[in-house]
N, C-alpha and C positions, 0 to 999 in steps of 0.2 A: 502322796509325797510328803516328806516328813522335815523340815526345815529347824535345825538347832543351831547351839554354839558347837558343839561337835559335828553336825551333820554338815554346818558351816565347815568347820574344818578337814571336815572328808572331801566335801566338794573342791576347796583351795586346794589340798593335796593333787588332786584329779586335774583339774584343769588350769595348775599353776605346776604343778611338778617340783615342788618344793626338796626342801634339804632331805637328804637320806633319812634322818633320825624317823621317818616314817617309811618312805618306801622308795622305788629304784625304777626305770621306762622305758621307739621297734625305728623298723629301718627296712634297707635295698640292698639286697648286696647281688653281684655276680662280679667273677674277673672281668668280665667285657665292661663293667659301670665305670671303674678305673679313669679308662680309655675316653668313657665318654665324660663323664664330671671335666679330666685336663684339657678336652676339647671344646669344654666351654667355654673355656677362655681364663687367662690368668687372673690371680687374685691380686692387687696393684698392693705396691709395700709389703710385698713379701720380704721374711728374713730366712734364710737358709740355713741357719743350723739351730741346734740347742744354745741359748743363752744361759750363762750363772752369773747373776745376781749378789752384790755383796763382795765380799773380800774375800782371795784364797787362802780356804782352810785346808793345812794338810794334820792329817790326826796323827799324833804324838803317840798316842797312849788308849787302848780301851776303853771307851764313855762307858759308865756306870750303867747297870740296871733304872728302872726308870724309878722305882723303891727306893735306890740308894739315892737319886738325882732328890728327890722330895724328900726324903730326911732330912738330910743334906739342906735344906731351902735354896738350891742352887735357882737364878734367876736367866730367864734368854738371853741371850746376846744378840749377836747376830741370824737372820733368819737368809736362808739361803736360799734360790729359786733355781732350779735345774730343770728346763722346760726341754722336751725334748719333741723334735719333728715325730712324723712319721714312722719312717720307714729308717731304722738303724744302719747306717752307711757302714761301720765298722764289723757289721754281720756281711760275712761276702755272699750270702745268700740274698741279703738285702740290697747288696751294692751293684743294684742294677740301671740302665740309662733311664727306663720306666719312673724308677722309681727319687733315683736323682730326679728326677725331672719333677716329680709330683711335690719333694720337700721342697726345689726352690720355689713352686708358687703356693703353694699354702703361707697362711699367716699365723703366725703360732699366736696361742696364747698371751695379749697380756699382760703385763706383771700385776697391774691394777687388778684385773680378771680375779687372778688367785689369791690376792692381796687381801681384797672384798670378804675372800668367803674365809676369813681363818681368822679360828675363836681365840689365837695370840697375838700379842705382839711383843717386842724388844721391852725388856724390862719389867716382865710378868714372870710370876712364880711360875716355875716347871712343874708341868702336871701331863703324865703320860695317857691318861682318859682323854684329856682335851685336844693330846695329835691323834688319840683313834679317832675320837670325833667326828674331827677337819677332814681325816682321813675319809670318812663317810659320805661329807660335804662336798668334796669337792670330784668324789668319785662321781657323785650322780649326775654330775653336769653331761650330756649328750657327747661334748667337744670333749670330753677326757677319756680313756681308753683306761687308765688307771694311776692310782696316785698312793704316792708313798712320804710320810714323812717320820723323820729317824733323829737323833739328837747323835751330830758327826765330829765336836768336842767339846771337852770339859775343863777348862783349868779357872780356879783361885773363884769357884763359888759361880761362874757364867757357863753354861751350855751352849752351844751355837746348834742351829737346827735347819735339818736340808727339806727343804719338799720339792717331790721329783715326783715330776706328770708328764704323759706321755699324750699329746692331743692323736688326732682323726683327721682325717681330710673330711670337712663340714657344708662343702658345696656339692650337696649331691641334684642331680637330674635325679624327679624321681617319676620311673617308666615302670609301673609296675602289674601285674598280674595274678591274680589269686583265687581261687574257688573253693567254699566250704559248702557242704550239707547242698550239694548239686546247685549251689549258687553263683556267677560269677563275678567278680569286682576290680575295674579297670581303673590308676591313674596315672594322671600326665601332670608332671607339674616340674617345681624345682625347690628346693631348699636351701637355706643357710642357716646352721645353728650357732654360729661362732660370727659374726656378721664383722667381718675386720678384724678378726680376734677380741671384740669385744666383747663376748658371751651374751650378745642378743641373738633370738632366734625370728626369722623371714623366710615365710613359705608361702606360694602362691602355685594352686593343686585342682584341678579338675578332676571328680570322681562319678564313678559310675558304678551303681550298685544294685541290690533288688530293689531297693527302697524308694532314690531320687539319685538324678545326676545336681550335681552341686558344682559350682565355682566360688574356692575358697580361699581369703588372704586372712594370716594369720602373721601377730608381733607379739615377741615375749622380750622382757628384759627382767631377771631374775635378782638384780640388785640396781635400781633404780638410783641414779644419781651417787653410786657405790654406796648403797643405803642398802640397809634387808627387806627393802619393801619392794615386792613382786609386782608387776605392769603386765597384762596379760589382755590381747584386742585380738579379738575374730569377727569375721567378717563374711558371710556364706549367701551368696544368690543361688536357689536351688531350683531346681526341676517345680518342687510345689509350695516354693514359698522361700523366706530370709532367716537368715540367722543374725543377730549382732549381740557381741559378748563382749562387756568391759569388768575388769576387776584388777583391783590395787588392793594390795593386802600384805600388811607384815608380820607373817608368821610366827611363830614360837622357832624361831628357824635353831635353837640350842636347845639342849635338857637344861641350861642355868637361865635361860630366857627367860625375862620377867615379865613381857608385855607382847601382847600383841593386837592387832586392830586393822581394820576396813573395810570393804564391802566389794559387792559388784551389782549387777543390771545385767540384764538376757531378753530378748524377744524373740520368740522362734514361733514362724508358721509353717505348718507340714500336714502333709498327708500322711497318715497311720493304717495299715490295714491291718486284719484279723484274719488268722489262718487255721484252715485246719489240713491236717494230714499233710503239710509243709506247702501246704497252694493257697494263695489268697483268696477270701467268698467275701469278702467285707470289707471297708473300708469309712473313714470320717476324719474332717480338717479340726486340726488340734492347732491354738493358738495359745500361747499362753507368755507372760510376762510377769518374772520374777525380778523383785528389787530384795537387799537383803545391807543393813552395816551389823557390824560386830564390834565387841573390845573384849580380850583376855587379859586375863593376870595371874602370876603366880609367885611363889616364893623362889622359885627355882629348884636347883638339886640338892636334897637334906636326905642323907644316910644310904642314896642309892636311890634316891625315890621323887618322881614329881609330883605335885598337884598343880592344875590349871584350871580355872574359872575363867566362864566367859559368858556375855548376855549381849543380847542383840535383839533387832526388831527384822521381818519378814513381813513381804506383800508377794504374793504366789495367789496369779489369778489365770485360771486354765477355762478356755471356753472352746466349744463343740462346736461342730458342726458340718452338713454333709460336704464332701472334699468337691473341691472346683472341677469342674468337668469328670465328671465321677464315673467309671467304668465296671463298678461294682455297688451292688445294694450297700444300703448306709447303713449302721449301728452306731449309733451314737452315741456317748457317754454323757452323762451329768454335768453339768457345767459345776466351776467348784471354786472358790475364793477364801482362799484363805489370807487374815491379818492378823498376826500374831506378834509377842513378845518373845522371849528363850530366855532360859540360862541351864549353860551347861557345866559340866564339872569330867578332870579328867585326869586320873593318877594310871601315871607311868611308871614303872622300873626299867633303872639304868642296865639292860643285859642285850648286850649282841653279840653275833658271831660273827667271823669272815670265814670262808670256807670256797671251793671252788669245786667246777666238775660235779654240778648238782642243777641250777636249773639254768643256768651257760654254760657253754664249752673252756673250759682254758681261760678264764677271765675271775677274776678278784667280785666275788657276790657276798653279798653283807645282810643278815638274818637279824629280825626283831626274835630274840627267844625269851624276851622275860613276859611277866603279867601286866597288861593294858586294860581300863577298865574306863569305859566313859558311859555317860549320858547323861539328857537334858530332857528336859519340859516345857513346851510352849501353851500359852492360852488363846485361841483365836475367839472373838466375839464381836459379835454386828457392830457394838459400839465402836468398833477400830473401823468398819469399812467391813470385815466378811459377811458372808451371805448364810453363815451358823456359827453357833455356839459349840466349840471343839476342845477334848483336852488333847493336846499332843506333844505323842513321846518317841523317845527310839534308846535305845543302848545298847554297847559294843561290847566282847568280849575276846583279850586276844593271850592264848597262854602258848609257850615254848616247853616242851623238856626233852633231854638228852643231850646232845653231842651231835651235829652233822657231819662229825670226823666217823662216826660209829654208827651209832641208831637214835633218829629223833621223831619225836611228833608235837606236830604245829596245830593249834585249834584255833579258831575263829566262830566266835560268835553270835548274832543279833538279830536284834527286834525292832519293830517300828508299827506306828497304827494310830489311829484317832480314837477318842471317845466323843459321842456325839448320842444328844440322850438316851443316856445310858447303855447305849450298846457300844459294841467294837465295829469297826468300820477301818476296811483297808490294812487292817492287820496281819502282820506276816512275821515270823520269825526262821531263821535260816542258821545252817551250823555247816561248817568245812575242817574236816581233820586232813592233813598230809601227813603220810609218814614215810622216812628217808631210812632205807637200811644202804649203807657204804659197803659193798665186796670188796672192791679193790679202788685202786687210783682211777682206774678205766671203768669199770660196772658201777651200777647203783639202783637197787631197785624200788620204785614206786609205787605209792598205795594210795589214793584220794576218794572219801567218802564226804559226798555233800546233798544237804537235801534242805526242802521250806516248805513251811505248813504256812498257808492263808486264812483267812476268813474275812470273808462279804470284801473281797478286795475290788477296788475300783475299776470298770470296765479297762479302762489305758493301761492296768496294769496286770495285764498277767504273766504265770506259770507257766515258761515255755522250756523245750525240751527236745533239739536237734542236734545235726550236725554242727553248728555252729557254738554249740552250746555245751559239749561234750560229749555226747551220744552220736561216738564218729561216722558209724556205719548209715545214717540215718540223713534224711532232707533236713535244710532250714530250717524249725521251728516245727517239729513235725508234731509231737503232741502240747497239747495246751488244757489245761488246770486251773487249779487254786492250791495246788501241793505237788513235790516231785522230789525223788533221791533219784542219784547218780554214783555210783560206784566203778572206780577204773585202776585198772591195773598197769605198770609199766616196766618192762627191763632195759634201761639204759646204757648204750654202752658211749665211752667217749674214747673216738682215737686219737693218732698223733698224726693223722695223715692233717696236710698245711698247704691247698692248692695253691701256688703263686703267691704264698704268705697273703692269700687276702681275707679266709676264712676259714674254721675248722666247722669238723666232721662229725656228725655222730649219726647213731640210730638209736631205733628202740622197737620191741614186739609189745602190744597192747592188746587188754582186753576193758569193753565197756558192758553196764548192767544199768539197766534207769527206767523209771517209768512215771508219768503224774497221775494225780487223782484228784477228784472234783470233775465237774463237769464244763466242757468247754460252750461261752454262752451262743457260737453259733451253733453249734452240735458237731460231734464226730463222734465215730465208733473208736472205745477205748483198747487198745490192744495188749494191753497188760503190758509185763514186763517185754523189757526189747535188749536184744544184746546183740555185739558186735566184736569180732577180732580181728586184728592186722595189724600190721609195720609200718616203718617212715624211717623220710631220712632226715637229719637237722645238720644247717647249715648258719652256724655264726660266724658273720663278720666282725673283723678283727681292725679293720683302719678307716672304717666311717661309722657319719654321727648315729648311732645307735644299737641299744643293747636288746635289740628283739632277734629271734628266733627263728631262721624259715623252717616250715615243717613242708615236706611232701610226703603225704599218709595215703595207703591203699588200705581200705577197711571197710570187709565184709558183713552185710547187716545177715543176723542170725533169723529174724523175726518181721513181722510189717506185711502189709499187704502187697501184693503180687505187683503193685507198676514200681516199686521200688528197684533200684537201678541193683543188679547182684554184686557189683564192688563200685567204691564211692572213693573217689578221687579229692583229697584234701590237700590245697595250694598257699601256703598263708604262712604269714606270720605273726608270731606270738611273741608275749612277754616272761616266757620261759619254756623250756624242755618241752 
């Protein structure tokens, strides 16, 4: 495990879900959840329709190009908030008693909410980068379905400016169902990501999976005190052991952001097991307690371009041992203590896209396609507390080119690993190309080539390679390594079919190709390459908190040995197509 100022900052990404300028996050959907969410019971202080904020504007005359507005030094004026319910009553397809019913007890958004997250305010130079920006910001939020903001007049040197968001119904029951790679995984619980229209999120979720049954309460607050400092508590009693997760951290949440700083704490004990041929033969209790603070800095945005530095300190101590009532032989790993220092470094270019009908349905998706380039360096050494002398590194690489209106390709790719006298330990590098060709408004076809080389990597960490994993047609985790490629093909199609306005529709026919190498440390017979074709359906919902994916995939394994099931039923959802 690899702990930096970037790796810090992958991890914040991950389990803070921070601003778009880095990345975008699943959910419940069927008509019948509707039904059941407004049978929960109402939301108290609900407001029934869209609020506007501000003075009425009625526009005169054409607002300028956003070029002319900045020549010009035109400065904001007025900012405008147009929060809008649900379900559009003025659509008579919308204007149903369902769905009345659903806008008067939802609590919209806010004003604070949106207020918080936007890089203007009144009396600031006009800069049309900085409403795409917001635009980005405040799309990512769970409670927003999508967001617009437009500059709606201009006279004698002041622009007035609208931002129009359309919230979700954010109280879902979540009763959910799902089976990957002949696995199954059950939960019950309930959610709120909008908690009052405050933009806090409360979840309280019992889960059942191959691994542990868990009982889990989770709180997020994404601007803390209307601050940019992220608040993020998990809380997990599990089948074999606890999870508690605190982290406070305020992100580089802009490209002109000049600082950011904080940290978190983790203690998790669990059982781990080792598989081969997608069946458990091993297993051993992993405990481990990471402490981590950080601080970055930068200059902000100069010619199109960031740089961010940042250094911190890490305490990541992982100890082994055979699992509590154990029902399978133990393998153990290493016990391992890492105390280290960091600094990392990380230049970005200013280049996104918005584009849609590519890895959602009918919804506003927002692309990193320029060059991202990070990494860092840590020292661990006995003198801190660790139990070796370690140099550790990791570094990222993320490049865009083309057009996702036409033909693009996305790369992605890193390294990570110890030195430890003199050798490489735990060392892996990994690479992911997607490439998007656009036929039509409706087609789009997919290509994804991904693979990672290991060396001497740590028993807890390996090279796994199933139906969960992308290799559809195939069990759980069915081959295991220290290296693996995956190559997959996809035809997408997006319709207009709109059941009860709660979710659209799509498919797609797929093909998979993958295989690992190295050897797996309890033993399995290696089957070379494995391949798999078949269809699915995808289903995005369009008016609760989230932008994940249902997929339901029938996919036939080409290859494998004879107790593999001859078509593999895939239930789940994702965070894209």
């Amino acid at each position: 495990m690899v702990a930096s100022a970037t790796a810090a900052v992958n991890f914040k990404n991950l389990a803070m879900r921070h601003r778009v300028t880095d990345n975008i996050r699943l959910g419940r959907h069927s008509s019948i959840l509707l039904l059941l969410l407004i049978a929960w019971g109402p939301q108290s202080g609900a407001q029934q329709a869209p609020t506007l904020e501000g003075r009425e504007v009625m526009v005169a005359a054409p607002v300028p190009k956003d070029g002319d507005l900045e020549a010009a030094d035109a400065v904001i004026g007025n900012i405008v908030l147009e929060k809008r319910n649900i379900f559009d009553l003025s659509d008579p397809k919308e204007n149903k008693w369902l769905y009345r019913w659903a806008n008067r007890l939802h609590i919209i958004t806010r004003d604070r909410v949106i207020r918080n997250q936007l890089l203007f305010e009144d009396g600031d130079a006009y800069s049309g980068r900085l409403l795409e920006e917001t635009e980005r910001i405040v799309r990512s939020n769970r409670f927003i379905y999508d967001a617009r903001i437009e500059p709606i007049r201009y006279e004698n040197g002041v622009v007035d400016v609208k931002v129009t968001t359309q919230d979700v119904w954010s109280l879902t029951p979540d009763v959910s169902f799902s089976r990957s790679g002949g696995e199954n995984r059950t939960a019950l619980g309930i959610e709120e990501t909008n908690l009052l229209g405050r933009g806090q999120l409360l979840r309280l979720k019992w889960i059942d999976n191959v691994d542990r049954t868990s009982t889990q309460f989770d709180f997020e607050d994404r601007n803390l005190g209307s601050s940019w400092v992220s608040m993020f508590l998990r809380l997990a009693d599990n089948s074999d052991g606890e999870t508690q997760l605190l982290s406070i951290v305020r992100p580089f949440h802009a490209l002109d952001a000049r600082w950011s700083g904080g940290g978190w704490v983790s203690f998790d004990d669990r059982r781990t097991a080792l598989y081969r041929l997608g069946d458990e033969t091993a297993e051993y209790r992993h405990e481990r307690d990471y402490v981590t603070g950080f601080g970055g800095w930068s200059a902000g945005l100069r010619d199109g371009w960031v740089r961010r530095w940042s250094a911190g300190y890490v305490f990541d101590d992982n100890r082994f041992s055979e699992a509590v009532d154990p029902t399978l032989p133990a393998v153990i790993p290493e016990d391992r203590k890492l105390v280290y220092p960091f600094l990392g470094l990380e230049v970005l270019q200013d280049e996104f896209s918005t584009t849609s009908n590519t890895n959602q349905i009918g919804r506003t998706e927002d692309f990193y396609m320029g060059t991202r380039l990070s990494a860092s360096v840590g020292w661990a050494d006995e003198s801190f507390g660790a139990d070796r002398d370690a140099l550790i590194v990791s570094a990222a690489l993320n490049l865009g080119f083309g057009s996702l209106e036409k033909t693009a390709l996305l790369l992605t790719a890193a390294t990570s690993g110890r030195r430890e006298g003199g050798n490489s330990k735990n060392a892996i590098t990994s690479i992911r190309a997607g490439f998007y060709h656009r036929q039509s408004e409706k087609r789009l076809f997919f290509m994804k080539l991904s693979g990672a080389v290991g060396h001497d990597l740590d028993l807890d960490n390996p090279v796994q390679l199933g139906g969960k994993s992308g290799l559809r047609g195939y069990p759980l985790r069915y081959q295991t390594g220290d290296s693996k490629m995956l190559f997959s093909i996809e035809q997408r199609y997006f319709t207009d079919w709109y059941p009860w306005r709660l979710f659209r529709v799509g498919g797609a026919i797929f093909a998979d190709v993958g295989r690992t190498w190295g050897e797996n440390p309890i033993g399995e017979r290696n089957y070379g390459w494995l391949k798999d074709v078949g269809f699915g359906f995808r289903f995005a919902p369009t008016r609760f908190s989230t932008n994940k994916v249902a997929h339901l995939d029938f996919a036939f394994p080409l290859d494998g040995d004879p107790s593999i099931d001859s078509v593999q039923i895939l239930l789940e959802a994702k965070r894209s197509f």
